[in-house]
KEKEBA-419938 format. One line per field, with one value per residue (C-alpha): residue number from 1; x, y, z. Coordinates in pm, whole numbers. Layout:
num <- (NUM	...)
xx <- (X	...)
yy <- (Y	...)
zz <- (Z	...)
This chain:
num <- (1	2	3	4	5	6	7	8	9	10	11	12	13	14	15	16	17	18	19	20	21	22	23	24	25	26	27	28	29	30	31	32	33	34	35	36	37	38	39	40	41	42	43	44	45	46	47	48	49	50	51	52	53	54	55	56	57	58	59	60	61	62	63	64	65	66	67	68	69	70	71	72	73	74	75	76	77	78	79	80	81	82	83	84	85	86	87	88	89	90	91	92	93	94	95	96	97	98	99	100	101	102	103	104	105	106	107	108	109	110	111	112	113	114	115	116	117	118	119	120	121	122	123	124	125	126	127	128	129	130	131	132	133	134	135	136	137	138	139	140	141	142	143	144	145	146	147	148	149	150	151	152	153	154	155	156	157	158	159	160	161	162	163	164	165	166	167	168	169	170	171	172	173	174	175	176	177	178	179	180	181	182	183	184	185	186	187	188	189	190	191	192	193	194	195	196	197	198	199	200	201	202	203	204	205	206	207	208	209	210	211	212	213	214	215	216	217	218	219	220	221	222	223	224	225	226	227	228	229	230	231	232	233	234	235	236	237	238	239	240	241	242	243	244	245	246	247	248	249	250	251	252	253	254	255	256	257	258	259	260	261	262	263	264	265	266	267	268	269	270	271	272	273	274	275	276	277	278	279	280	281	282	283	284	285	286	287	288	289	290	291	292	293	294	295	296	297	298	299	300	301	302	303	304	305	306	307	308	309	310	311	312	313	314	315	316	317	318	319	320	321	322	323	324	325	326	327	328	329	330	331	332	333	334	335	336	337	338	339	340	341	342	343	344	345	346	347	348	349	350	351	352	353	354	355	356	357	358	359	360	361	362	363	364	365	366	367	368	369	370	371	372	373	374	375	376	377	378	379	380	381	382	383	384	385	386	387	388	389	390	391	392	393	394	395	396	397	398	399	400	401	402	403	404	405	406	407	408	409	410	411	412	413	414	415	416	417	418	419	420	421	422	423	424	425	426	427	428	429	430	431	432	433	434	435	436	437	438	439	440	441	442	443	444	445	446	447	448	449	450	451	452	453	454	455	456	457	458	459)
xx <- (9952	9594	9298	9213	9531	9485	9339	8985	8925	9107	9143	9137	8956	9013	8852	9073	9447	9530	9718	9433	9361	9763	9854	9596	9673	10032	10011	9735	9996	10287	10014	10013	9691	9622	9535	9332	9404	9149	9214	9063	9341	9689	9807	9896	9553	9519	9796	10052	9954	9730	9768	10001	10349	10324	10170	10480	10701	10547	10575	10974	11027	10805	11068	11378	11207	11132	11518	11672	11463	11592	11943	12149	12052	12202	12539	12465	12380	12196	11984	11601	11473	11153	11017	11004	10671	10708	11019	10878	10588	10910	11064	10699	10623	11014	10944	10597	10712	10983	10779	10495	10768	10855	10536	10412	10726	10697	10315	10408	10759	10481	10313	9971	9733	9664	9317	9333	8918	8665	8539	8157	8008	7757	7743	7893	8197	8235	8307	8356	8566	8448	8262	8485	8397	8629	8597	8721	8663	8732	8667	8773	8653	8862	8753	8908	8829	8758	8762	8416	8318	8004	7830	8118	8168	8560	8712	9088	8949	8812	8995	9101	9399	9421	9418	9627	9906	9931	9942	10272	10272	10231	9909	9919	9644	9458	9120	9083	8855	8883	9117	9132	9466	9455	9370	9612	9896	9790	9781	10122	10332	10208	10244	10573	10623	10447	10086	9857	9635	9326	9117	8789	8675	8303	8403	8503	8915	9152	9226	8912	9044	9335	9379	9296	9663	9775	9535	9601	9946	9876	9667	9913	10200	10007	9945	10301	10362	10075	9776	9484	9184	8800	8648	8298	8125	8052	8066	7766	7891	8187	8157	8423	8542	8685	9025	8931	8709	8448	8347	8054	7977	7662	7702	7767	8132	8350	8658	8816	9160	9326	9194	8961	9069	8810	8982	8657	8723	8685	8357	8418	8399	8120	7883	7806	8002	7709	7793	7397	7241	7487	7283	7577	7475	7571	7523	7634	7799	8018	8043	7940	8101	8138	8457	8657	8569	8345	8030	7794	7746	7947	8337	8291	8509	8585	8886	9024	8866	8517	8511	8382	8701	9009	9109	9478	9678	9812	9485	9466	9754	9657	9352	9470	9690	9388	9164	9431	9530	9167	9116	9416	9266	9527	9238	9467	9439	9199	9320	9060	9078	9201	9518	9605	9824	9799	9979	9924	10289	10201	10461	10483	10398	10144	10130	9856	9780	9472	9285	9304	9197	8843	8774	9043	8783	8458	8604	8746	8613	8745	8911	9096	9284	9637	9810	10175	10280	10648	10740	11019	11183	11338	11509	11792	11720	11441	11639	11895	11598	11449	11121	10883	10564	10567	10493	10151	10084	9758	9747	9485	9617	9778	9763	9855	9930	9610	9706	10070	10014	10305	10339	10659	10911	10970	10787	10603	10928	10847	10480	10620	10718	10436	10203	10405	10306	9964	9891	10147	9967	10275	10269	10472	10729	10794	10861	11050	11298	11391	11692	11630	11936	12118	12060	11736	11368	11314	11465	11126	10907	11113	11074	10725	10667	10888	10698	10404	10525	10631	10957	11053	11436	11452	11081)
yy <- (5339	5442	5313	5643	5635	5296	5245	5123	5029	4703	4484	4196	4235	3897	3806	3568	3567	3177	2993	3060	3401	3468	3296	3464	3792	3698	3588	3843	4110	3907	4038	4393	4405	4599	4398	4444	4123	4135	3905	3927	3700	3592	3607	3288	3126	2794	2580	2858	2904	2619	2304	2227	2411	2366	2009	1835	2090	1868	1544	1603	1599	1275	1104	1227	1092	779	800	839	536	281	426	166	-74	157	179	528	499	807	801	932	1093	1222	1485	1861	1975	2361	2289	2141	2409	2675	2544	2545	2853	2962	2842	2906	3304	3256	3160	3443	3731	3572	3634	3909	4134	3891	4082	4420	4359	4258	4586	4369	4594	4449	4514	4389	4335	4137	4152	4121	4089	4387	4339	4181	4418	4566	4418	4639	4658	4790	5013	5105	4999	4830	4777	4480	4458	4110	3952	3588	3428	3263	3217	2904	2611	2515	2233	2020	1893	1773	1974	1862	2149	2230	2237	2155	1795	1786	1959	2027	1995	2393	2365	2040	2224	2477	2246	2263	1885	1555	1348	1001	900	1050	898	999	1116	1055	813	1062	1258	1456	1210	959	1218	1312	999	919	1179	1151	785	878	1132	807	890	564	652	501	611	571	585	583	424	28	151	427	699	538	735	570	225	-61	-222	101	88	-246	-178	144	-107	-350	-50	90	-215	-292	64	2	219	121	184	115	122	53	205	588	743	854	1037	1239	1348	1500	1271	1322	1180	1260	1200	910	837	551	471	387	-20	72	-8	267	468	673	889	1175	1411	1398	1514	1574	1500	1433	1666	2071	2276	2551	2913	3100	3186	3545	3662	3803	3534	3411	3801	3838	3568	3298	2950	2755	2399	2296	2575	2501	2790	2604	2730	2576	2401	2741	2840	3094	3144	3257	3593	3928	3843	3680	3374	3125	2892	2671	2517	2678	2523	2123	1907	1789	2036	2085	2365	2289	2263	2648	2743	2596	2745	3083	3063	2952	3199	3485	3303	3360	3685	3765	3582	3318	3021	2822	2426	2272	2040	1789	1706	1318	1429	1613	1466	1358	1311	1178	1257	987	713	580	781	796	962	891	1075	952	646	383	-6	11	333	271	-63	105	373	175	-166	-462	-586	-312	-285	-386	-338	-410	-349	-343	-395	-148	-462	-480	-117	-93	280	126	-84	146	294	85	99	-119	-53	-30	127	106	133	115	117	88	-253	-97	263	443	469	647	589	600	541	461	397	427	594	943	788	1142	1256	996	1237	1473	1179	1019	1337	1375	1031	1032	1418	1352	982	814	506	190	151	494	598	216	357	612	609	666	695	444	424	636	488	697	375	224	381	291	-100	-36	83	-206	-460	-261	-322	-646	-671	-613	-634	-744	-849)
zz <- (-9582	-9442	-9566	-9708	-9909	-10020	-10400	-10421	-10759	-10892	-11202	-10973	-10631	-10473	-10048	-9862	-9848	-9872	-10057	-10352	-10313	-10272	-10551	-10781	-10650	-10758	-11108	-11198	-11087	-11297	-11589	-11520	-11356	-11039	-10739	-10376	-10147	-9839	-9535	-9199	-9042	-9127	-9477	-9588	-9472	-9273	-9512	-9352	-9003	-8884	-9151	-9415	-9295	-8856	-8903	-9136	-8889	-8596	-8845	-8903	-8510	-8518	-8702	-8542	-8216	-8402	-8524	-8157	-8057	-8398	-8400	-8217	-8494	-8744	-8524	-8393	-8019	-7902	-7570	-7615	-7326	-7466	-7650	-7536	-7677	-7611	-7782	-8085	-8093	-8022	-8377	-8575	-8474	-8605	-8946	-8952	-8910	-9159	-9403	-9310	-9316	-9628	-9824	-9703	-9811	-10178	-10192	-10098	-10334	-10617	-10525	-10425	-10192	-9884	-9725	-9315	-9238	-9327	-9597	-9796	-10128	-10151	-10561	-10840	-10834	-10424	-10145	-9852	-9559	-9250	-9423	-9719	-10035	-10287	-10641	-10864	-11269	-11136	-10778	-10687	-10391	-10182	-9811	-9741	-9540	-9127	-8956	-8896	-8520	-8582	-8352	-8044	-7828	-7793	-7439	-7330	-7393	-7724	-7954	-8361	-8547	-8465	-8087	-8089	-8289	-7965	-7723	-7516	-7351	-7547	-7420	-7232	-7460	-7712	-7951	-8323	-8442	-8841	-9002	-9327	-9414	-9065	-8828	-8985	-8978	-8581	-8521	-8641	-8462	-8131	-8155	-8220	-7930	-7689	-7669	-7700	-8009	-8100	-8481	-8471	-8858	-8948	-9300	-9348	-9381	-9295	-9553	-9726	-10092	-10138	-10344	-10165	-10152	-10005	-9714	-9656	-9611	-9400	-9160	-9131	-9056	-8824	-8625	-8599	-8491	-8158	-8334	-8261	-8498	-8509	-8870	-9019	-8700	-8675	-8325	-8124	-7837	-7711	-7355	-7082	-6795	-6482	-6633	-7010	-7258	-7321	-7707	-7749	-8105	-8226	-8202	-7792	-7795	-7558	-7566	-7318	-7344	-7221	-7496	-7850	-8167	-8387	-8762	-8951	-9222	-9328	-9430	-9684	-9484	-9686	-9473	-9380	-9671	-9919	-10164	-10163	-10245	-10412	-10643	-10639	-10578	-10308	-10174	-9832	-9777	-10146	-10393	-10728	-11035	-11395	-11510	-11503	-11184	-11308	-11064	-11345	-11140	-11337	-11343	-11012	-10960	-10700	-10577	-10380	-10042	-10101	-10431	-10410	-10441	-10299	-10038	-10067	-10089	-10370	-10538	-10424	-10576	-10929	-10896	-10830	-11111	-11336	-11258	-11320	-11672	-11721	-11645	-11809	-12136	-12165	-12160	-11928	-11951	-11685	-11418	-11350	-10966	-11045	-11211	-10865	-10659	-10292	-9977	-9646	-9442	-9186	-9142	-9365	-9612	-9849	-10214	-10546	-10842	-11085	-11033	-10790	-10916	-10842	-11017	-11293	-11379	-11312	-11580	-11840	-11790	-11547	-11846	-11997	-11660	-11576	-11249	-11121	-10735	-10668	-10337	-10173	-10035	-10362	-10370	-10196	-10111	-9904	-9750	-9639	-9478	-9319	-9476	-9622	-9911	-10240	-10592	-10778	-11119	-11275	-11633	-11951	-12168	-12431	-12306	-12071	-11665	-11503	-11155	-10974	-10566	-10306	-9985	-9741	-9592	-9745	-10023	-10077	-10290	-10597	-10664	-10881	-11120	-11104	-11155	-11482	-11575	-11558	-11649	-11980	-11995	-12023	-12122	-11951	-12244	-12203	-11821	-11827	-12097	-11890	-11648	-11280	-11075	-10801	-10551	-10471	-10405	-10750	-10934	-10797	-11039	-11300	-11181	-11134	-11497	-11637	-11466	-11628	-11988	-11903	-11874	-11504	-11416	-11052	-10975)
């Protein structure tokens, strides 16, 4: 289809073809409406082809590496003789195009109108592409998300989670930048193919968002596993070596490696767009919108990265789905960020949903707080395994659970429960009723919530 041939008025007009904008183009079709998708790049947006999908790819042949190493203990002998990094980027790349081929024949299936360009607000119902002007009773804005340097020139040396998931050899040595959800997960895997890592993290802890107990036993993993780390100091200076790269932080104290990832976090992608004549209000480069995602500009809405929040893809797709719920006047039920859940896909593992401790008692009092932790030692799933961490419940005395976190191997499997629990607000007596099968590391929740309610069966 031409451009000429292509419609140019829509019900629902949407810029950026990420997980968001995709899954609002999606469910606002499902509703009869007619819908224009415009992306300058790849549908399927950075979760697709530069975060989510290639970087647990790269994470799965982490822990067949780490597999091959452990398996004589198991009984299996196997020999390891390294780790074949065009390989590995040869089987991303295979499911990362699986998975593209995928959804783009689910949009044009859905009968969703592509629009390849760039596109930019030029009122509060056109945005036009390379000249041609498109028309949405609706538009949501959906631009997405790109990684933050921090002013660091990229080379070969210093480099993002986008250039580090091309690379076709596996550093000596690499330095952190970032002990957040991307550095942590970096940092895992190629300690896993054999690169010496070392995290530098501005804040006192890695993954500084999760519950205390968890990070403490992330720390004490990651020790054991030969990561180094540097917290509670923010770095200064990156520069280029001879043999590397040279980071000084701002107490004086020096690194040097092989290469730099920078893994200090993403910036929303708005600028350039139209959004500000347009009259929509931004801050930091955030659009802000009210509760439903409405920018208070026409029938203008915006999702996912560019909205302040958790950045997750999964986050998009909710999103997505809200906004077309609203547009289709369904007044869908808002997800408050907290009730979201999380994972970090380093080893081990990491998964929350709701409060942690500390902002559990700042909420409802120091008082009104109980807690249980049930160690993974106790499940023989875990054992089996051969992992260690544990379940954490944080509850309101005589109310419900507000916070489920867990830490361990494959440990990410157990969120789904425990986003039921919190977004239902289960209580203790009720998720510890409940049967949860043997042997899986599921049956830990269930101990978890018994020991909540008091009655715990093998703690």
């Amino acid at each position: 289809m031409t451009v000429a041939d292509q419609p140019q008025e829509f019900d629902v007009l949407v810029l950026g073809g990420g997980s968001a904008g995709y899954a609002a183009a999606l469910r606002s079709v499902q509703h009869g409406l007619t819908v224009g998708l415009i992306e300058k790049d790849k549908l399927g947006g950075t979760c697709l082809h530069w975060g989510c999908i290639p970087t647990k790819a790269y994470l799965h042949a982490a822990e067949l590496a780490d597999e091959a190493r452990s398996s004589e203990k198991y009984g299996v002998k196997t020999t390891f003789e390294g780790v074949d990094m065009a390989k590995v980027r040869e089987y991303k790349d295979g499911i990362v195009a699986g998975k593209y081929k995928g959804l783009t024949g689910l949009l044009k299936m859905r009968k969703v109108t592509v629009v390849s360009g760039e596109g930019k607000l030029v009122s509060e119902n056109e945005i036009e592409v390379d000249g041609t002007r498109y028309t949405g009773k609706n538009i949501v804005l959906a631009t997405g998300s790109t990684s933050k340097t921090f002013g660091l020139p990229l080379s070969k040396k210093i480099i993002t989670s986008t250039e580090a998931l091309e690379m076709d050899s596996t550093p000596k040595s690499a330095i952190v930048l970032g002990g957040g959800v991307i550095g942590c997960e970096f940092a895992s895997a190629w300690t896993s193919y054999g690169t010496e890592v070392t995290i530098i993290e501005g804040l006192p802890s890695l993954v500084p968002n999760e519950d205390p107990s968890i990070v403490k036993q992330l720390e004490r993993t990651f020790k054991k596993r030969g990561i180094t780390f540097n917290t509670g100091t923010f770095f200064n200076e990156v520069k280029e070596t001879d043999d590397g790269v040279k980071v000084t932080l701002e107490d004086g104290k020096t690194f040097e490696a092989e290469i730099c990832l920078v893994a200090v976090g993403r910036g929303p992608v708005t600028e350039g767009f139209g959004f500000e004549d347009a009259g929509i209000t931004l801050d930091r480069g955030f659009v802000i919108t009210d509760e439903r995602l409405h920018t208070g500009v026409g029938n203008i809405y915006a999702i996912g990265d560019i909205v302040p929040g958790l950045q997750l893809a999964h986050r998009g797709y909710q999103q997505g789905i809200f906004v077309a719920e609203e547009i289709a006047g369904n007044n869908p039920m808002i997800v408050e960020d907290i009730n979201i859940p999380k994972v970090t896909y380093c080893d081990p593992e990491i998964m929350s949903v709701g409060y942690t401790q500390p902002a559990a008692e700042e909420k409802y009092g120091k008082d009104e707080i109980e807690i249980t932790e049930y160690n993974l030692a106790g499940n023989g799933k875990s054992s089996i395994l051969g992992t260690g961490g544990m379940i954490k419940m944080v509850g309101v005395k005589g109310g419900p659970i507000v916070g489920v976190h867990g830490i361990g191997t494959r440990i990410s499997e157990q969120v789904g429960e425990a986003q039921l629990i919190v977004n239902w607000e289960a209580y203790p007596e009720d998720v510890a009723s409940l049967i949860h099968a043997h042997p899986t590391q599921n049956e830990a929740m269930g101990e978890a919530a018994m020991a909540l309610f008091g009655h715990p069966l093998h703690g």
